[in-house]
C-alpha positions as CSV (number, residue, x, y, z in Angstrom):
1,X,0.0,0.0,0.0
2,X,1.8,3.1,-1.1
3,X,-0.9,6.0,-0.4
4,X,-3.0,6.7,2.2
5,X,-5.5,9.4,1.7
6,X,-6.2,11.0,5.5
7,X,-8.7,13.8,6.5
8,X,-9.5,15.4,9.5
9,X,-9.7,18.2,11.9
10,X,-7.8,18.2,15.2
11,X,-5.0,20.2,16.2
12,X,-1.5,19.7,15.2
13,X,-0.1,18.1,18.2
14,X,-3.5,15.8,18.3
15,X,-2.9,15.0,14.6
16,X,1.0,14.0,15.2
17,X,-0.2,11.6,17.9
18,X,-2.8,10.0,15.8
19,X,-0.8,9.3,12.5
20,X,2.4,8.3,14.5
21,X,2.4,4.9,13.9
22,X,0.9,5.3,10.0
23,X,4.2,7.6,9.7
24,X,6.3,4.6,10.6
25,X,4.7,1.6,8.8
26,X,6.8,0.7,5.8
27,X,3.6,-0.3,4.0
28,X,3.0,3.6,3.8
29,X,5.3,5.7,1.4
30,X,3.0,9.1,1.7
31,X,0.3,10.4,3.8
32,X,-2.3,12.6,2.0
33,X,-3.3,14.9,4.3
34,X,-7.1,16.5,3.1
35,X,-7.2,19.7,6.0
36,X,-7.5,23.4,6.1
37,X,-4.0,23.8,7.8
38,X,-1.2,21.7,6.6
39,X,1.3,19.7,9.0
40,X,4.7,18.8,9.2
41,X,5.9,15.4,9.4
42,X,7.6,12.1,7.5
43,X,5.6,10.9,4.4
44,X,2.9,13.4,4.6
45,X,1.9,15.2,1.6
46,X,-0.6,18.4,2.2
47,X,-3.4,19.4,0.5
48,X,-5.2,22.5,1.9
49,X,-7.2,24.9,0.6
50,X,-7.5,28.5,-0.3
51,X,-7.8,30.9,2.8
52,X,-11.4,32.1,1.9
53,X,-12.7,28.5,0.8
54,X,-11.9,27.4,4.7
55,X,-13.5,29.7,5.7
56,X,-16.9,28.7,4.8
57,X,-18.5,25.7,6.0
58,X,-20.3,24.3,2.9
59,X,-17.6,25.6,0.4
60,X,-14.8,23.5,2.5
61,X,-16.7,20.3,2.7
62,X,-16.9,20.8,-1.4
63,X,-13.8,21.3,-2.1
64,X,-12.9,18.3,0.1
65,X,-14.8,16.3,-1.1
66,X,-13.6,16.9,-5.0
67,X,-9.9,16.2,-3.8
68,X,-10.7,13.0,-1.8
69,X,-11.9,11.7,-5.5
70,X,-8.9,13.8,-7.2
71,X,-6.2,12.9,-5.2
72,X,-7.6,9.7,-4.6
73,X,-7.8,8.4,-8.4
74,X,-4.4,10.3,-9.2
75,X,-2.4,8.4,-6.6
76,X,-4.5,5.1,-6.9
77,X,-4.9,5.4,-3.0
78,X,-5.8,1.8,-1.6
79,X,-7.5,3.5,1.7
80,X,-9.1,6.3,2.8
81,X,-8.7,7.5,6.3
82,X,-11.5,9.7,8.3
83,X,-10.6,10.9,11.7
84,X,-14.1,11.9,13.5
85,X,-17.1,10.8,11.7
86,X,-18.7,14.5,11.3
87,X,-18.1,15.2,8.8
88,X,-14.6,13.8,7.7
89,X,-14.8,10.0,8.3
90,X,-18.6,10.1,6.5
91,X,-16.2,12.2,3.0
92,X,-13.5,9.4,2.8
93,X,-16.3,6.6,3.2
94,X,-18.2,7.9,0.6
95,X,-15.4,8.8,-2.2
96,X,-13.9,5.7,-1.3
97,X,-16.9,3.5,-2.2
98,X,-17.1,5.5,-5.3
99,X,-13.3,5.0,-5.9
100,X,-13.6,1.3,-4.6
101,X,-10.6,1.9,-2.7
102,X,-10.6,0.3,1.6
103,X,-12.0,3.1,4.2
104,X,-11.3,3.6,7.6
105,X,-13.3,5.5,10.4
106,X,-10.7,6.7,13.5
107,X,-14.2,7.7,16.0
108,X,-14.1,9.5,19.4
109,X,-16.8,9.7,21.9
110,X,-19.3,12.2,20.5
111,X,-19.4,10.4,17.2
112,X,-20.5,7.6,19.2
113,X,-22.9,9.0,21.6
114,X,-24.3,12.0,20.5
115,X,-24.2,12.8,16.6
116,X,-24.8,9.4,15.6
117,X,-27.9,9.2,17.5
118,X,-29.6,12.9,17.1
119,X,-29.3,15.6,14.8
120,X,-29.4,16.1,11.0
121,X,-26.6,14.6,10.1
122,X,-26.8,11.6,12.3
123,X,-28.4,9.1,9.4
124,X,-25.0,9.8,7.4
125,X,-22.7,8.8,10.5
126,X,-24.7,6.0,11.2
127,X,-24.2,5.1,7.4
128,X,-20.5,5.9,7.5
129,X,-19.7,3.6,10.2
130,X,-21.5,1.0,9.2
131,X,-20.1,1.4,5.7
132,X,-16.3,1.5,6.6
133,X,-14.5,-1.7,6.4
134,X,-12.9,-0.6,9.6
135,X,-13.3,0.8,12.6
136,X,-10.6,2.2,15.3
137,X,-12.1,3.3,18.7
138,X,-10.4,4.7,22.0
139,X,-11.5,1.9,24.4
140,X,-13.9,-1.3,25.1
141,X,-16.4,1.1,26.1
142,X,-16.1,2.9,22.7
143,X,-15.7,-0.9,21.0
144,X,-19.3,-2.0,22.8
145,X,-21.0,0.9,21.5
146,X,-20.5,0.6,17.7
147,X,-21.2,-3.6,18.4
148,X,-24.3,-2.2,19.4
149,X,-25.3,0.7,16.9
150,X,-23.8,-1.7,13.9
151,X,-23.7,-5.5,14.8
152,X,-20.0,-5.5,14.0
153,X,-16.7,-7.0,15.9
154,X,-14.2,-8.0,13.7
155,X,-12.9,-5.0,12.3
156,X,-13.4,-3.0,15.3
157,X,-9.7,-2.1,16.6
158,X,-9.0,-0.2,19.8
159,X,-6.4,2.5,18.6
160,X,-5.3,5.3,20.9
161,X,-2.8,8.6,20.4
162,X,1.0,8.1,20.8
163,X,2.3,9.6,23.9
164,X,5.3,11.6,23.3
165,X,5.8,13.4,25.9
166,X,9.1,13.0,27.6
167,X,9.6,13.8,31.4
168,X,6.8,12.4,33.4
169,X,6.6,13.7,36.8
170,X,4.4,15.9,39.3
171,X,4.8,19.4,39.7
172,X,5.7,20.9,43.6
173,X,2.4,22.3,45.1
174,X,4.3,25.3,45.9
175,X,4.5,26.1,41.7
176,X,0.6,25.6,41.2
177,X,-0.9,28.5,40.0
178,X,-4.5,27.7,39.6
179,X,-6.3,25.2,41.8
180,X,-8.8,23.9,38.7
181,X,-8.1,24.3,35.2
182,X,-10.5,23.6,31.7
183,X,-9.4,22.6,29.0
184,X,-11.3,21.9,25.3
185,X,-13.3,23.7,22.6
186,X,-15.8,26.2,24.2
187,X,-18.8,24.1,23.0
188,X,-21.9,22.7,24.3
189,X,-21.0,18.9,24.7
190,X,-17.8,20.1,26.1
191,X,-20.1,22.2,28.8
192,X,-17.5,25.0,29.7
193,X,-20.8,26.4,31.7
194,X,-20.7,23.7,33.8
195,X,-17.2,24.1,34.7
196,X,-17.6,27.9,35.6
197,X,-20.4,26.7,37.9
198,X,-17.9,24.0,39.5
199,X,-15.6,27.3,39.9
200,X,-17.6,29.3,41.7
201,X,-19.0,26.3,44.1
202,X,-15.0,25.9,45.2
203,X,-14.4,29.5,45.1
204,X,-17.2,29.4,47.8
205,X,-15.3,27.1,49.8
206,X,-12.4,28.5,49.3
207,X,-12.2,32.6,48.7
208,X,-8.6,32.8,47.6
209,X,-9.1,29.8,44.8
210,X,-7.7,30.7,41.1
211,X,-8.9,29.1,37.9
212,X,-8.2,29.1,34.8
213,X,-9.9,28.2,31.3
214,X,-8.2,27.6,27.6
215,X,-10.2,27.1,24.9
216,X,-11.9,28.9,22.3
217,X,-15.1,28.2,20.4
218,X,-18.9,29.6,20.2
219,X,-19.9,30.0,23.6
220,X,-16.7,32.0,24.8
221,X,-19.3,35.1,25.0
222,X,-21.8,32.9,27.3
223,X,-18.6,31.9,29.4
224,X,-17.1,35.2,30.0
225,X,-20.8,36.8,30.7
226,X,-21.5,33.9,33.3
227,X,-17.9,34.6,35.1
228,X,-19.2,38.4,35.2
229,X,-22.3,37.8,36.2
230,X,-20.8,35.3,39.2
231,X,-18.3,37.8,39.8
232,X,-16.0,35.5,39.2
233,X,-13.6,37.7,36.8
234,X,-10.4,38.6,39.4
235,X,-10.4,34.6,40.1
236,X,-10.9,33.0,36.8
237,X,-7.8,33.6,34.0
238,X,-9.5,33.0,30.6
239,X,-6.8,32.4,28.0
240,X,-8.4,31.7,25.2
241,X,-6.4,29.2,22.9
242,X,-2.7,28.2,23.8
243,X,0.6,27.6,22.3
244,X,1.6,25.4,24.6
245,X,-1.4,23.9,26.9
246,X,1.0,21.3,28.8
247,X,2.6,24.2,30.6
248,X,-1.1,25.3,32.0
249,X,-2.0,21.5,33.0
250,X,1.1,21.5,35.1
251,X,1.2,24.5,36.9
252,X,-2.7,23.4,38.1
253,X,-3.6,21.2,41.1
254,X,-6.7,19.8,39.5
255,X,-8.2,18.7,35.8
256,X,-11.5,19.3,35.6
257,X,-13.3,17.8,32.8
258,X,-17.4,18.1,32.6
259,X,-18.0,17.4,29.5
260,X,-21.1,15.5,27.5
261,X,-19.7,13.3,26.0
262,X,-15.8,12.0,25.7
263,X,-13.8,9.1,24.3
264,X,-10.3,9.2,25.7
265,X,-9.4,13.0,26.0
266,X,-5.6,14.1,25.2
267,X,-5.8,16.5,27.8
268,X,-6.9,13.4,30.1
269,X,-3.5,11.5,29.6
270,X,-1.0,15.1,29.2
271,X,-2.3,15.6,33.1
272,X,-1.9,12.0,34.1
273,X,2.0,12.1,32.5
274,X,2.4,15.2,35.3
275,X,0.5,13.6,38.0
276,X,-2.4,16.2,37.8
277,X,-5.6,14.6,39.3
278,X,-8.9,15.1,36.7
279,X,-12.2,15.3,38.1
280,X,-14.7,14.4,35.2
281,X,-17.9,12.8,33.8
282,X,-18.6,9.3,33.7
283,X,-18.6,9.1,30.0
284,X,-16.8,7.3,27.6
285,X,-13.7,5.5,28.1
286,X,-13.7,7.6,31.3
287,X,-15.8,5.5,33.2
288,X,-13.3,2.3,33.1
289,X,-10.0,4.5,33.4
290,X,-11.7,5.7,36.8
291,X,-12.0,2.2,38.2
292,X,-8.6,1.6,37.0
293,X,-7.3,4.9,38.2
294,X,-7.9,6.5,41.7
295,X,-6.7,9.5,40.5
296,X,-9.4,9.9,37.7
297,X,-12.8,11.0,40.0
298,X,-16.3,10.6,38.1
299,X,-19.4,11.7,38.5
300,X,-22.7,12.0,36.1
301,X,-22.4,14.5,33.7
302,X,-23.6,17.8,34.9
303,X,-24.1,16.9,38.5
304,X,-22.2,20.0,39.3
305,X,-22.6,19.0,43.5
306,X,-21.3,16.0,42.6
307,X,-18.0,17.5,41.0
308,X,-17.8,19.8,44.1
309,X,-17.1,17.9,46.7
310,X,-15.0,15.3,44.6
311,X,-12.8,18.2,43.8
312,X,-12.6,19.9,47.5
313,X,-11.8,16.5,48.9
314,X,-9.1,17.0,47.0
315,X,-8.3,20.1,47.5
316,X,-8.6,20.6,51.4
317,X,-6.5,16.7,52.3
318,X,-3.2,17.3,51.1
319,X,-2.7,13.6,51.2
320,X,-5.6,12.6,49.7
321,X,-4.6,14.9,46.6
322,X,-0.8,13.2,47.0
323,X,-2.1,10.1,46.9
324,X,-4.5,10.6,44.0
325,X,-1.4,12.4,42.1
326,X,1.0,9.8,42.4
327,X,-2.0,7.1,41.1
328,X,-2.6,9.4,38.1
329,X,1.0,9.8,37.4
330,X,1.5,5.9,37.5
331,X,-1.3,5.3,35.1
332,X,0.2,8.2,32.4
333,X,3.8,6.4,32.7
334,X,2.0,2.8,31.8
335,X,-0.3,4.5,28.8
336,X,2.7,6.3,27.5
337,X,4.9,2.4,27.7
338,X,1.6,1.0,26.2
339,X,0.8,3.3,23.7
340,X,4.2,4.1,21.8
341,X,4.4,4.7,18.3
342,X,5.7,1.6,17.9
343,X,1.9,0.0,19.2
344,X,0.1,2.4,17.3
345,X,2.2,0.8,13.8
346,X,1.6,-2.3,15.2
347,X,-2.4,-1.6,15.0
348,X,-2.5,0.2,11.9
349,X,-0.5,-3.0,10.2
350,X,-2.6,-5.4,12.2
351,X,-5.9,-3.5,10.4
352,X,-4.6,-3.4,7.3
353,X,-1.8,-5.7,6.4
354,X,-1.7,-8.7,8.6
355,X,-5.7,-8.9,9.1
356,X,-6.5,-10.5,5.8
């Protein structure tokens, strides 16, 4: 297999971990890479488009589309790869059915559990997944859920991100600059609402708290009116997006993550390679990492009580936050041994070349 024809959102750092083992497969000799932003790495070939085509929804998932079939018939690509089924993975399903080339869905959590069951487009992810000859998911959770929503097992493959990150270790108490910290796209099944609401349940607890949020996306107005209207605003840093999130994460006590819907987060495992405790929903391949993990706390999904006390018992029992940070920085060291670049090759081959 010479060609592999990827698309996708994601950030850059996201993206590297994701296609890490692709990059090192020598089945692969090039990576085309269908984005708005190009990215630099080994085999990858870029194709991005005009600044004022991406920046228009139904003009960018046009011109996709038309270079999926292009690029795809020019280079005789064998398989198409979409990362997230909305709207990417349900583009390389469809021009590689019409190309009659392999196709490949890479899904996280919300693909699973919210827009393939609600919503306009959810009839087209349900169609994608079913349609692609294979599936990579974050987790057994993640695996169980498309058994269910498809009736499929065999080309199902758990498939996580490649840790890079280097030094593993937890940050002094004394260099903690914010006591909870957000992370993620400013969105509804992110719920940056909810974590603002967590905020100022703690800040009532404690009056000298700091937090911090980094992200950007729609409801950044809503957030910053709801910090106001808490008068929350000399307590709560909001950053916007960051060049360098893994700096933030460290320099916080706590992770707190109350989102919708998740598969396995990135910001999840960059806290648990610094030994940064997360409080978060029980959603997703969450829910089993907790009962693996005693420094991953759960609780429903916008039970905001719920997330207060499991974040103040950390917060107020120094060793119960020491004991819950060297559990969480145990658990990053074994993901990052587990899920090496080298694994990651090892599941793309397994898919794709040894599977037949």
């Amino acid at each position: 297999m010479n060609s592999v024809l990827v698309t996708c959102g994601l950030s850059n750092s996201k993206l590297h971990g994701k296609l890490a083992g692709l990059s090192l497969s020598q089945q692969v000799d090039q990576i085309i890479l269908v984005r708005k932003k190009p990215l630099h790495g080994e085999k990858i070939t870029n194709v991005n488009p005009p600044a004022w085509i991406g920046r228009f929804t139904l003009l960018f998932e046009i011109w996709r589309f038309l270079c999926l079939l292009c690029y795809g018939y020019r280079y005789r690509v064998q398989l198409f790869v979409g990362i997230q089924a909305q709207m990417h993975g349900a583009a390389a399903v469809i021009a590689a059915a019409l190309l009659g080339a392999k196709s490949a869905l890479w899904l996280i959590g919300s693909d699973l559990l919210i827009y393939s069951e609600q919503g306009p487009l959810a009839p087209i992810i349900r169609y994608s997944i079913r349609r692609s000859e294979t599936v990579f998911v974050m987790g057994e959770f993640s695996r169980q859920v498309v058994n269910e929503l498809c009736g499929r097992s065999r080309r199902v493959f758990v498939q996580q991100v490649a840790c890079y990150q280097e030094t593993m270790s937890t940050v002094g108490l004394m260099d903690k600059k914010w006591e909870m910290l957000f992370v993620g796209n400013l969105v509804e099944v992110k719920a940056p609402l909810a974590a603002v609401k967590i905020f100022s349940k703690v800040h009532q607890a404690m009056p000298s708290a700091r937090f911090c949020i980094i992200g950007d996306g729609n409801l950044m107005d809503e957030v910053v009116k709801e910090v106001e209207r808490r008068e929350l605003t000399p307590y709560i840093d909001i950053l916007g997006r960051v060049h360098d999130p893994l700096s933030y994460v460290g320099a916080s006590r706590l992770l707190v993550i109350p989102s919708k819907s998740e598969g396995l987060p990135s910001v999840l495992i960059e806290a648990a390679t610094l030994g940064v405790p997360v409080v978060a929903s029980s959603v997703g391949e969450i829910t089993s990492l907790a009962i693996e993990c005693p420094g991953i706390k759960t609780s429903p999904s916008g039970d905001i009580n719920s997330f207060v006390e499991s974040s103040l018992t950390l917060l107020l029992d120094e060793n119960a936050y020491c004991k819950s940070s060297n559990a969480i920085l145990n658990f990053g060291i074994r993901y990052a041994e587990q899920w090496s670049a080298e694994k990651q090759k090892t599941v793309w081959e397994k898919a794709f070349f040894l599977d037949h």
